[in-house]
KEKE-3310 file (N, C-alpha, C; in steps of 0.2 Angstrom, whole numbers, plus 5000, padded with zeros to 4 digits):
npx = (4668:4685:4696:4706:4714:4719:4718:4724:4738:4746:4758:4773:4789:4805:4820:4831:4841:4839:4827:4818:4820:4815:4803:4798:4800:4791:4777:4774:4777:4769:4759:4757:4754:4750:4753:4754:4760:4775:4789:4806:4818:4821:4826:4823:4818:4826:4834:4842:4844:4853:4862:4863:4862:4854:4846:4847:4835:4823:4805:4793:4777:4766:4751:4741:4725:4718:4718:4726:4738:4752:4767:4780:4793:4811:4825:4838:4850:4867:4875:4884:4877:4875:4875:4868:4878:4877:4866:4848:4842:4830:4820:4829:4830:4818:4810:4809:4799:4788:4769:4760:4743:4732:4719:4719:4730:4734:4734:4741:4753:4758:4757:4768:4780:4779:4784:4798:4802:4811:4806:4804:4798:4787:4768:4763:4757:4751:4756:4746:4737:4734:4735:4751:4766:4782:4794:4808:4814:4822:4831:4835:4824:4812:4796:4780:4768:4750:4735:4719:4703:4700:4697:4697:4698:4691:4703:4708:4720:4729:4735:4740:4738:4738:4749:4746:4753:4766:4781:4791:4806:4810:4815:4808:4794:4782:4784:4781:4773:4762:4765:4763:4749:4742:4746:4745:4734:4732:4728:4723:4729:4732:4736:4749:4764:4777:4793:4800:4798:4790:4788:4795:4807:4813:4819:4834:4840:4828:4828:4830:4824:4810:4799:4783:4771:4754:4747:4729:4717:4705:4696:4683:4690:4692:4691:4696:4703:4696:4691:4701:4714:4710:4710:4722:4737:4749:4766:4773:4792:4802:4818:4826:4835:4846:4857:4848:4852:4851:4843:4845:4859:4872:4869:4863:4844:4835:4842:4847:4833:4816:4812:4804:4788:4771:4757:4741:4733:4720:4719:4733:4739:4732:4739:4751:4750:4749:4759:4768:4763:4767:4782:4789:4793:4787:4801:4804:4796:4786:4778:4766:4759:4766:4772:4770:4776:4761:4753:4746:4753:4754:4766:4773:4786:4791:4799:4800:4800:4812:4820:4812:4806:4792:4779:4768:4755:4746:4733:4731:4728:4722:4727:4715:4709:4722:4726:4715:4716:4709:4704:4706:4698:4703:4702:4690:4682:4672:4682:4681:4674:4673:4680:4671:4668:4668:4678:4692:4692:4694:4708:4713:4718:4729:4735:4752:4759:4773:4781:4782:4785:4799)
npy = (4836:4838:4842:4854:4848:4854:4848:4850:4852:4839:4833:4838:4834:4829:4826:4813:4807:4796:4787:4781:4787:4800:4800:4794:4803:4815:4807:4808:4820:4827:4821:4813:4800:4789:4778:4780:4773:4762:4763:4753:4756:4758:4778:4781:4791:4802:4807:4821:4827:4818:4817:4810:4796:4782:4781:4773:4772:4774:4777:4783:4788:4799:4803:4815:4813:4822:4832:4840:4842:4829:4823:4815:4806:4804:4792:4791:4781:4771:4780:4795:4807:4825:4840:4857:4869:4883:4890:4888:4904:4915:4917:4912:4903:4891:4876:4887:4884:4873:4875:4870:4864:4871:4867:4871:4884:4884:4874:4866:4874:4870:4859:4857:4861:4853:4843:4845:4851:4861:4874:4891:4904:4914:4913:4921:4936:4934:4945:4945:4940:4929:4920:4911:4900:4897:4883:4870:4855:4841:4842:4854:4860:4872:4873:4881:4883:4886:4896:4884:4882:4872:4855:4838:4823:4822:4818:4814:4815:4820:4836:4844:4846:4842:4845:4862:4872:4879:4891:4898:4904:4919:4925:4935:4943:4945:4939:4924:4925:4922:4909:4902:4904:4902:4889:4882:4885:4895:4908:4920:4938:4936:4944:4958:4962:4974:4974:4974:4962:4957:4943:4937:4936:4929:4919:4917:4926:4935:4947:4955:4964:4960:4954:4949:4938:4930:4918:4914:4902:4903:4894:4882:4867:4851:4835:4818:4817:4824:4829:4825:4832:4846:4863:4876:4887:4897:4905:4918:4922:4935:4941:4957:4960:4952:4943:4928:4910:4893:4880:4867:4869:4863:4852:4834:4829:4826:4824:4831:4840:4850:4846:4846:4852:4843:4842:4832:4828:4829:4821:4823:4826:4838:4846:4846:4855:4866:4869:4869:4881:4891:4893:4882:4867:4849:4842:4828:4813:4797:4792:4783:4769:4768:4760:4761:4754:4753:4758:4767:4775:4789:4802:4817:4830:4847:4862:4876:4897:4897:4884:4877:4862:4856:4842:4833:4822:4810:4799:4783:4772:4765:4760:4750:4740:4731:4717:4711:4711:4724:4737:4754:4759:4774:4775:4774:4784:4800:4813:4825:4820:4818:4804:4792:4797:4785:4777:4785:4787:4775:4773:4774:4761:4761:4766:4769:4770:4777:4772:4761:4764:4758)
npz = (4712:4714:4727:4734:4749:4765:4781:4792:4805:4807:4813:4820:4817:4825:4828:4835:4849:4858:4858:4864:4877:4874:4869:4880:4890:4883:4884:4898:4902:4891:4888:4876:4874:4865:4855:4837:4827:4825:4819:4812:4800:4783:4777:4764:4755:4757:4751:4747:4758:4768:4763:4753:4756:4760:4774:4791:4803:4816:4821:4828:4829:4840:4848:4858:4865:4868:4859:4843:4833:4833:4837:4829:4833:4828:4829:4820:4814:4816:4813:4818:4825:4825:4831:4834:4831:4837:4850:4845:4840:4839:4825:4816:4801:4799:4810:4825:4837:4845:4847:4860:4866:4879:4891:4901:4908:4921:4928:4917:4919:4933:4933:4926:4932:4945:4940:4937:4927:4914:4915:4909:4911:4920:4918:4904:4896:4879:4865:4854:4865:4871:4885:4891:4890:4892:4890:4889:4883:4890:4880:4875:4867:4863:4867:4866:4878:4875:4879:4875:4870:4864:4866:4864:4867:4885:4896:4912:4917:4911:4905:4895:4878:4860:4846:4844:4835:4826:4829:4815:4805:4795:4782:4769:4772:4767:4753:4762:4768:4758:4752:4764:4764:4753:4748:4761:4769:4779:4779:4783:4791:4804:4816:4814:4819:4826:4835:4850:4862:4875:4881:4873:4881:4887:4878:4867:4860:4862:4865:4851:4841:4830:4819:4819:4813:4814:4809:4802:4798:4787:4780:4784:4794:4787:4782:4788:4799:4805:4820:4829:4826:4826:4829:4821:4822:4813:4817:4809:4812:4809:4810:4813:4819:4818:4809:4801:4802:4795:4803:4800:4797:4791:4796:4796:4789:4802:4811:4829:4833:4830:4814:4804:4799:4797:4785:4786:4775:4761:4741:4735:4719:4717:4728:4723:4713:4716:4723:4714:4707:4715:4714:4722:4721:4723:4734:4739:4735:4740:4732:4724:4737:4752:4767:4779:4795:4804:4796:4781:4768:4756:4756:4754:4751:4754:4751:4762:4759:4763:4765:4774:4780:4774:4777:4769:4770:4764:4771:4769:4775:4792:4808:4816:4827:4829:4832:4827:4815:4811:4799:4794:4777:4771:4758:4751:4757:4759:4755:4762:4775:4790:4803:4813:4828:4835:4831:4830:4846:4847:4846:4859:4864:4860:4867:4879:4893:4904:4910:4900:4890:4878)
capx = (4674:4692:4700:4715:4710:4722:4716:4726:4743:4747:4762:4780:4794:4808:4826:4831:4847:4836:4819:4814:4822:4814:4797:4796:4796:4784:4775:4773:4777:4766:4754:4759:4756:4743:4758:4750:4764:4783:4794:4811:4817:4827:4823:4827:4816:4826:4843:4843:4843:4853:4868:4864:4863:4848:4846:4844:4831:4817:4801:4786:4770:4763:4747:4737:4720:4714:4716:4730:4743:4756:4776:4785:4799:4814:4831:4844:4853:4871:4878:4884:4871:4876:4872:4868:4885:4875:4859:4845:4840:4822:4820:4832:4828:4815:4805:4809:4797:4783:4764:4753:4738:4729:4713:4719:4735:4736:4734:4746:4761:4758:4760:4777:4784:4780:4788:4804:4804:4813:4799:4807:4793:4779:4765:4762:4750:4755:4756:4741:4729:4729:4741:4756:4773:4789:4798:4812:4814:4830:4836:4834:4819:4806:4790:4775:4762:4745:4728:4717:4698:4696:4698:4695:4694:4694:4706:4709:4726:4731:4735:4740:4734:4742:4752:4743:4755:4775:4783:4794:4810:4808:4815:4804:4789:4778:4782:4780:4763:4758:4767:4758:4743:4739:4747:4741:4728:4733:4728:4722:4734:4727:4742:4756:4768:4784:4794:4804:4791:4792:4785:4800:4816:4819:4820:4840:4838:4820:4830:4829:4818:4807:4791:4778:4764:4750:4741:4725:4715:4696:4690:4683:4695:4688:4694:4695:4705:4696:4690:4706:4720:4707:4713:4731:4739:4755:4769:4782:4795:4809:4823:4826:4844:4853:4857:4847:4856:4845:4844:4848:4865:4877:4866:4858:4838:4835:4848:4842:4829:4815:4816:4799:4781:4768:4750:4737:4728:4718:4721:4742:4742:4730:4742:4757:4751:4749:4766:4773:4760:4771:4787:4793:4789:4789:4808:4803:4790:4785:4774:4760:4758:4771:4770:4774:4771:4754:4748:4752:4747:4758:4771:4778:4791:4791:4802:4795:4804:4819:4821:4811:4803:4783:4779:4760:4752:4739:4734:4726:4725:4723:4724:4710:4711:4727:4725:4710:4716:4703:4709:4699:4702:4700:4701:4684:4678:4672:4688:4680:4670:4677:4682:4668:4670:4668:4685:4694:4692:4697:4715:4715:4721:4737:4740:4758:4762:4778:4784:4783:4790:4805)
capy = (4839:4836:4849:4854:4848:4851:4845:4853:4850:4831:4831:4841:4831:4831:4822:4814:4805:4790:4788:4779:4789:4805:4798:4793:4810:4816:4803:4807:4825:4832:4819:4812:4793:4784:4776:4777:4767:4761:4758:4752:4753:4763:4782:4780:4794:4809:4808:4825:4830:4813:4816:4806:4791:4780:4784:4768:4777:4772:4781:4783:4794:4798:4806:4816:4813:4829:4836:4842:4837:4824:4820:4811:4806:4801:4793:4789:4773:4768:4783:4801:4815:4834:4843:4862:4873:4887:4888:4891:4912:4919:4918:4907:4898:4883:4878:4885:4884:4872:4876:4865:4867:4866:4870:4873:4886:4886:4868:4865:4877:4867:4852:4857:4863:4847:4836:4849:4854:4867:4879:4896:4909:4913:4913:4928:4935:4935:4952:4939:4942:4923:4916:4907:4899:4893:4878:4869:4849:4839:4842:4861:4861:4876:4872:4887:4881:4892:4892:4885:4877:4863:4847:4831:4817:4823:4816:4820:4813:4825:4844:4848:4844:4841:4853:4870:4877:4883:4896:4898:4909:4918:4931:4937:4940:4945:4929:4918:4922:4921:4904:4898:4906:4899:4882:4878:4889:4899:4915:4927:4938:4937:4951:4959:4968:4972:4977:4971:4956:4955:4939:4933:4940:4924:4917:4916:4932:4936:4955:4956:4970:4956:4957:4943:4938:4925:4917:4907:4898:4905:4889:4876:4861:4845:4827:4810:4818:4835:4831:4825:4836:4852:4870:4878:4892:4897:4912:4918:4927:4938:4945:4962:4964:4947:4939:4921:4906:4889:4879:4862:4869:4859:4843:4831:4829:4818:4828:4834:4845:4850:4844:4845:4850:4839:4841:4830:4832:4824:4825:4826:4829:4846:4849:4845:4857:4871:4870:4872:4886:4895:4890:4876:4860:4843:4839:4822:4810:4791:4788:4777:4766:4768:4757:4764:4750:4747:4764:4766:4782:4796:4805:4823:4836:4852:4866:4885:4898:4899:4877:4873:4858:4853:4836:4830:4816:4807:4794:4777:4765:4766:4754:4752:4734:4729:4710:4705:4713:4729:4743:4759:4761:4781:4778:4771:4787:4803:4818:4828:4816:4814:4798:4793:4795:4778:4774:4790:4785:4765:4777:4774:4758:4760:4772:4768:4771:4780:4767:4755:4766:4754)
capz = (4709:4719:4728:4736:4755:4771:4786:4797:4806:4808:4818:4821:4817:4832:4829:4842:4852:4861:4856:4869:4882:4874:4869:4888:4892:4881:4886:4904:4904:4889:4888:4870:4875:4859:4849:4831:4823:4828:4812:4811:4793:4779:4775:4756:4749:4759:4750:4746:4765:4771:4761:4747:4756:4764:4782:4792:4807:4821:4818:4832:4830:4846:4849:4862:4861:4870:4853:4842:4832:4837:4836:4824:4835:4824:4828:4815:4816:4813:4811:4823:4824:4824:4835:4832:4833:4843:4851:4840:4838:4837:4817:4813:4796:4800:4815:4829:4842:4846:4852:4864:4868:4886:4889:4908:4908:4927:4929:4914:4923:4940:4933:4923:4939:4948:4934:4938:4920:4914:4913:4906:4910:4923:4915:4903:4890:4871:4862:4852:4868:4876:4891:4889:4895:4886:4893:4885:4885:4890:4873:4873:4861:4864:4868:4870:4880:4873:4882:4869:4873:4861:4868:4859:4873:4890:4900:4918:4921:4906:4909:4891:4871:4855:4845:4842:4827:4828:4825:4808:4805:4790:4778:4766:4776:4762:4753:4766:4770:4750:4751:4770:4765:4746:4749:4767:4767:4784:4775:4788:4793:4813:4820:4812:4825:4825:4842:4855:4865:4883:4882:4872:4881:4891:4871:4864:4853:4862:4864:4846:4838:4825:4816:4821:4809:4816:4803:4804:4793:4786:4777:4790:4794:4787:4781:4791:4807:4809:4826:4832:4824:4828:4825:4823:4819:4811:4819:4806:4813:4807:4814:4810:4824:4816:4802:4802:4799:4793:4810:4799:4792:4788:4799:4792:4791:4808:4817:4835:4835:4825:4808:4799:4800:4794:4786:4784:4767:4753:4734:4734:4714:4718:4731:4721:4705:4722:4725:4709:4705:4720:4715:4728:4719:4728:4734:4739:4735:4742:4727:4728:4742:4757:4774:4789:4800:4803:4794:4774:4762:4752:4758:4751:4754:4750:4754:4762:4753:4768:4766:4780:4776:4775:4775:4767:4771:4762:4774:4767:4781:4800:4812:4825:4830:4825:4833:4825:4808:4809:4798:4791:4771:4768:4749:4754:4762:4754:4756:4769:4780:4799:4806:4817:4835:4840:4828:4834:4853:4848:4846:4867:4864:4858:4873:4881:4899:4901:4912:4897:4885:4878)
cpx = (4680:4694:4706:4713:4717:4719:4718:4734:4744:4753:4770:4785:4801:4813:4829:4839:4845:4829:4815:4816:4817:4806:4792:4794:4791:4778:4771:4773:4771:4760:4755:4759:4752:4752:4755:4755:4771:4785:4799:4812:4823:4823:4826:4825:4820:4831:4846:4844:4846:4863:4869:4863:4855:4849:4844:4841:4824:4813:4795:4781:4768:4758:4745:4732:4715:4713:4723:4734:4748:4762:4778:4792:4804:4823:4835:4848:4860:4877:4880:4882:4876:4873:4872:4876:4884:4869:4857:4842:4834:4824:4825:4827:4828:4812:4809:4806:4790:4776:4762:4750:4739:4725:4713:4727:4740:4739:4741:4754:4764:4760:4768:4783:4786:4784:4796:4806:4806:4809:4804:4806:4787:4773:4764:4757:4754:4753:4747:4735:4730:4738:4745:4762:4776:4792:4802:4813:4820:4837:4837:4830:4816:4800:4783:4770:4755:4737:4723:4710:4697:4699:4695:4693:4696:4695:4710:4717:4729:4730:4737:4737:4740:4747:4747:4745:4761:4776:4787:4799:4808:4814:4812:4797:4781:4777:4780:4773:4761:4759:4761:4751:4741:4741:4744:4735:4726:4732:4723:4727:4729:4732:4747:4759:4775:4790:4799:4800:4794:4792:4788:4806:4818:4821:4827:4838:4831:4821:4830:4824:4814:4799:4791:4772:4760:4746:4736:4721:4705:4694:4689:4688:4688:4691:4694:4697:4703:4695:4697:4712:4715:4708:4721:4731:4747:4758:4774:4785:4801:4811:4825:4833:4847:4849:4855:4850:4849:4848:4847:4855:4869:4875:4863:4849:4836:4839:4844:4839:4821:4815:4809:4791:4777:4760:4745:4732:4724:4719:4727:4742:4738:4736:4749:4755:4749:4753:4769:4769:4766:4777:4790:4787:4794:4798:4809:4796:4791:4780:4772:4758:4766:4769:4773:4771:4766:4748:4750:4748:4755:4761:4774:4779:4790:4795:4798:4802:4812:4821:4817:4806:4796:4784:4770:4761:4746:4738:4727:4723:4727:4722:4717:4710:4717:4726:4721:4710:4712:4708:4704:4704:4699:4699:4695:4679:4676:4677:4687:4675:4674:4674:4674:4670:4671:4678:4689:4697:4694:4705:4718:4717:4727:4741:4746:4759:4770:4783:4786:4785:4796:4807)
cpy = (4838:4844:4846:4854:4848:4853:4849:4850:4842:4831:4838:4834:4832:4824:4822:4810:4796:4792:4786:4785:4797:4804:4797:4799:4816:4816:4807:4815:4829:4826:4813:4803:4786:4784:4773:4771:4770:4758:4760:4749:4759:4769:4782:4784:4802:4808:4815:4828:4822:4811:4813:4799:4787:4778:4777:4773:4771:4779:4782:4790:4791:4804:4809:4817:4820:4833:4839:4838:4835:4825:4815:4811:4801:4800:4790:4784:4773:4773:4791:4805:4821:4839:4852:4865:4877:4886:4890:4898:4911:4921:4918:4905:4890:4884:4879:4888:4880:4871:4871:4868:4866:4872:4874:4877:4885:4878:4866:4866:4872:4860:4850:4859:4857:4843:4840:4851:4861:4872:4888:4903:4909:4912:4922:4932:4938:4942:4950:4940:4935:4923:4911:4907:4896:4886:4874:4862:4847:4841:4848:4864:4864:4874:4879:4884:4886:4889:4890:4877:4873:4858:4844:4826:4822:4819:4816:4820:4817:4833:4850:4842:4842:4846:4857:4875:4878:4889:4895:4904:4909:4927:4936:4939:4939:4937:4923:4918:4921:4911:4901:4900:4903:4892:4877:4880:4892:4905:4921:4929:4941:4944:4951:4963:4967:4976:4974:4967:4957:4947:4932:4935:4933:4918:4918:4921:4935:4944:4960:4961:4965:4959:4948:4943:4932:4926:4914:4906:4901:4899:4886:4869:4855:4838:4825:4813:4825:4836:4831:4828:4844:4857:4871:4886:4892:4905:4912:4923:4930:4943:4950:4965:4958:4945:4930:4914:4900:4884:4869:4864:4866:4852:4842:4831:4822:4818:4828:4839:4845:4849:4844:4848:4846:4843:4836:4834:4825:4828:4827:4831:4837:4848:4850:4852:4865:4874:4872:4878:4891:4895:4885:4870:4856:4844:4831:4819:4802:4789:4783:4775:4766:4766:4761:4761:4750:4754:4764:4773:4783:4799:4811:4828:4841:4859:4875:4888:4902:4890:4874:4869:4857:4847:4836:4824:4815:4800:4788:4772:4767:4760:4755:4745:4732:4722:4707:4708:4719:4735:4747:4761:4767:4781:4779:4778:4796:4808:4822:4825:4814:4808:4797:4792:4788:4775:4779:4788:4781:4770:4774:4767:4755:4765:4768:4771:4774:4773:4759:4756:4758:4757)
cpz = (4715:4720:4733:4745:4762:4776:4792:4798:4809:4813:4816:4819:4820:4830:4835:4844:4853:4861:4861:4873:4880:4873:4878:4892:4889:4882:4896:4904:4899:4888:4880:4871:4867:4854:4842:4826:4826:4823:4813:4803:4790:4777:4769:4751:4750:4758:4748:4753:4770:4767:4757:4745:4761:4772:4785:4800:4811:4821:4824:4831:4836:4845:4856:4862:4865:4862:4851:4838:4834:4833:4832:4829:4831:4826:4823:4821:4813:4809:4815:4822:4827:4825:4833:4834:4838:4843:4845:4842:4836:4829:4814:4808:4800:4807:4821:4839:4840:4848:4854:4866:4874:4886:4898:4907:4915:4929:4924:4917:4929:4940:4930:4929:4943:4945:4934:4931:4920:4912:4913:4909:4916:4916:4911:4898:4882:4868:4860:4855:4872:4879:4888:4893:4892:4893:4886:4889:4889:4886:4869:4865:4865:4864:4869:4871:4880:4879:4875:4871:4872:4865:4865:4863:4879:4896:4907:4921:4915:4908:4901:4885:4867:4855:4841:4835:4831:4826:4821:4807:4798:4787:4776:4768:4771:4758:4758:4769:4764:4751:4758:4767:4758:4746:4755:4771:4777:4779:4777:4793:4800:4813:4813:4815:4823:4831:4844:4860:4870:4884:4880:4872:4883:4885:4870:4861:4855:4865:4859:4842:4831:4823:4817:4817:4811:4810:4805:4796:4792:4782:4784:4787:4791:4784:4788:4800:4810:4817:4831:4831:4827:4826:4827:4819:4817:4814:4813:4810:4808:4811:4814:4812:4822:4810:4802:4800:4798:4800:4808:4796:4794:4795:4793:4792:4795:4813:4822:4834:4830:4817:4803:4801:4794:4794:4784:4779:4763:4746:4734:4726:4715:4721:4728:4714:4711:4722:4719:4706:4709:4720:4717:4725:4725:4730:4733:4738:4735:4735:4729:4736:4746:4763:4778:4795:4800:4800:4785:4773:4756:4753:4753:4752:4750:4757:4755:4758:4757:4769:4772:4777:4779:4772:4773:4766:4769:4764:4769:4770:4787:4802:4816:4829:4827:4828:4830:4818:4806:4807:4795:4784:4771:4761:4748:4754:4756:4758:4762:4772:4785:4797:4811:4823:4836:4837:4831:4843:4851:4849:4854:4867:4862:4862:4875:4888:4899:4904:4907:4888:4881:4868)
residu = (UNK:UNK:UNK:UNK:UNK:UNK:UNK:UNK:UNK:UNK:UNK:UNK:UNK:UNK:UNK:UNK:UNK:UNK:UNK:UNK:UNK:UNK:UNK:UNK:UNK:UNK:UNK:UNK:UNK:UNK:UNK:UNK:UNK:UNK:UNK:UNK:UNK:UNK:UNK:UNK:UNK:UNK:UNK:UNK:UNK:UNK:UNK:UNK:UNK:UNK:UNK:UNK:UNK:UNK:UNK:UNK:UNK:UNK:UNK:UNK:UNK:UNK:UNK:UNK:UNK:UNK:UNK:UNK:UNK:UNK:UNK:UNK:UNK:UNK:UNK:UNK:UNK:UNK:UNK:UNK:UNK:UNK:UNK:UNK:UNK:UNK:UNK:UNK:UNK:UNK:UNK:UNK:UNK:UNK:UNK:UNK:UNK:UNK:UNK:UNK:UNK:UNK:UNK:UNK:UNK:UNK:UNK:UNK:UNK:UNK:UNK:UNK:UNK:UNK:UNK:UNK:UNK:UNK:UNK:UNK:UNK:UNK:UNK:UNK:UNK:UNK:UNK:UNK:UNK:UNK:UNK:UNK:UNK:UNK:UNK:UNK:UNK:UNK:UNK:UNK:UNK:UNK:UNK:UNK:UNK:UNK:UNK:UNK:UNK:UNK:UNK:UNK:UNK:UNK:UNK:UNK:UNK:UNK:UNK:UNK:UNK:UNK:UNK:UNK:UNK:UNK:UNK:UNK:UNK:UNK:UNK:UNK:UNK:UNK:UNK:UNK:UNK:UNK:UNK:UNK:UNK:UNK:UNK:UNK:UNK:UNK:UNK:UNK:UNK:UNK:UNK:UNK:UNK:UNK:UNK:UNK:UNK:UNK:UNK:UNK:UNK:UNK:UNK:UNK:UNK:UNK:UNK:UNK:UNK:UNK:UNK:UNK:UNK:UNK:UNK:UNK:UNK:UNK:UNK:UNK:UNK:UNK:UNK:UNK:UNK:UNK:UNK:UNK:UNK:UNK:UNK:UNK:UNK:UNK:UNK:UNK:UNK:UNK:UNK:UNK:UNK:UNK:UNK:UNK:UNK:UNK:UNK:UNK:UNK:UNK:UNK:UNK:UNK:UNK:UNK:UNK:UNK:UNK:UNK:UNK:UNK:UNK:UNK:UNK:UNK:UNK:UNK:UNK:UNK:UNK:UNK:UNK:UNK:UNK:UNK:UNK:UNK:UNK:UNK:UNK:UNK:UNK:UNK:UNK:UNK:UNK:UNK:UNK:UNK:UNK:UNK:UNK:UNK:UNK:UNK:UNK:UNK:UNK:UNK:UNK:UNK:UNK:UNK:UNK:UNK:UNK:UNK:UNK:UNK:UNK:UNK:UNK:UNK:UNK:UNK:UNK:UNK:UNK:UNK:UNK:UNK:UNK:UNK:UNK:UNK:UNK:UNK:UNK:UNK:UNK:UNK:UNK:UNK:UNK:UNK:UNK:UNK:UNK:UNK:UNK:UNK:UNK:UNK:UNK:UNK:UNK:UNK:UNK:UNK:UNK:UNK:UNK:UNK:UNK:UNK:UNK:UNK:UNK)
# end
């Protein structure tokens, strides 16, 4: 019998200026080098978040293969981006903050220091219980760097992982765990506090009196990418000293900053009859078969119950040799069966140099 299956976090999605120039840096400074696909093409399913109209855009998923999920780095084409008005506020509507793993914290800080990143924060320990550091890119996008022991491949010239989980501005807090927790199936509430955080003053609003809720997940992770996507968690916050505004208003979707989480899943219509159990039906749907350069699946959006957008992915094809035509069908596969290593590792072939970025 079919179930409602998600895998885990597949990627962040992250609007950018210059994709090169910003992928470079991700590349080199957080490790995010396995290029899974580079499309140049029209975004024709997102007109309700595009103004109506179809977005001409450049697309890169990048991976890190220590574990975690990956970037969707996305720039818009042919048209002037919009930049926030004011920075973004601790629980803001939508995402704003993204985690990475690293299974080394000290190592990790040592290496952002040397790269002269704007690292925020010594190291500090989360309300949560594990070590952590904030730093903030070129393009004033929050980063929290968490200690977190999975690794996937281990690579010595790497110092941090995927991404770990965001955090999420929210309202309602009640609904938004019923909503994270019955749709994407985070539905242990790990912590709930509510205070003033040491750990996030050097944060825009991180003097703010909020409530913090981490969620985790009690089913075991399973489908095609469990070893490589791994574990996450989800933060909400709310703000309880301002009034939050939605961090895409009045931008477009593709603007700078983040713009989307993503998860990997099997069985969309289960997922899709989730969603509209919870209210928040699809917004957008790719229906059928959708390429994305050299990967295809099922694509759809749905809104949390403050507009921040979840994207679901039902992937169908992966590369693994892309020169000698090798691809992996998952229709093929049964819904919760990993990948096996030996395909997983072939990933290191589409590593990218930062230096060869373009």
């Amino acid at each position: 019998m079919k179930e409602k299956i998600i895998t885990g976090i597949q990627q962040v999605g992250i609007g950018v200026h210059d994709i090169a120039e910003t992928w470079r840096w991700y590349n080199d400074v957080l490790g995010f080098d396995v290029k899974m696909f580079d499309d140049e093409g029209v975004a024709e399913r997102m007109l309700p978040y595009t103004a109506g109209k179809p977005q001409p855009r450049r697309a890169i998923l990048a991976l890190n293969l220590r574990g975690g999920g990956g970037f969707e780095v996305w720039q818009p084409r042919g048209r002037e981006l919009n930049y926030p008005v004011t920075p973004l506020r601790i629980g803001d509507f939508g995402i704003n903050i993204c985690k990475i793993k690293t299974s080394d914290i000290n190592a990790a800080f040592a290496h952002c220091v040397e790269k002269k990143v704007n690292v925020l924060c010594e190291i500090v320990k989360s309300p949560f219980g594990f070590r952590h550091f904030y730093l903030s890119d070129p393009w004033n996008n929050i980063f929290d760097v968490e200690e977190d022991d999975y690794i996937y491949l281990k690579e010595k010239s790497k110092f941090t992982g995927g991404v770990n989980g965001v955090v999420i501005g929210v309202d309602d807090m009640d609904r938004s765990i019923e909503f994270y927790g019955k749709l994407l199936d985070y539905d242990i509430v790990a912590a709930d506090l509510t205070g003033v955080f040491e750990d996030m003053k050097v944060l825009v609003g991180g003097c703010d009196k909020v409530r913090r809720v981490l969620l985790k997940r009690s089913k075991p992770v399973v489908g095609p990418f469990t070893d490589l996507i791994g574990t996450s968690h989800i933060e909400l916050v709310k703000n309880l000293d301002s009034t939050p505004v939605k961090t895409l208003n009045g931008r477009l979707w593709g603007d700078p900053g983040f713009i989307h989480l993503c998860f990997d899943i099997r069985n969309m219509k289960l997922v899709r009859e989730c969603a509209e159990s919870l209210g928040q039906p699809f917004v957008c749907d790719s229906g059928g078969d959708f390429d994305m350069g050299d990967a295809n699946g099922h694509f759809t959006y749905v809104e949390d119950p403050n507009g921040t957008l979840i994207e679901f992915v039902e992937t169908f094809k992966i590369p693994v040799v892309k020169k000698l035509g090798i691809f992996v069908n998952l229709k093929k596969r049964g819904d919760k069966k990993t990948l096996c290593r030996l395909i997983t590792r072939a990933l290191r072939l589409f590593a990218v140099k930062p230096e060869d970025v373009k």
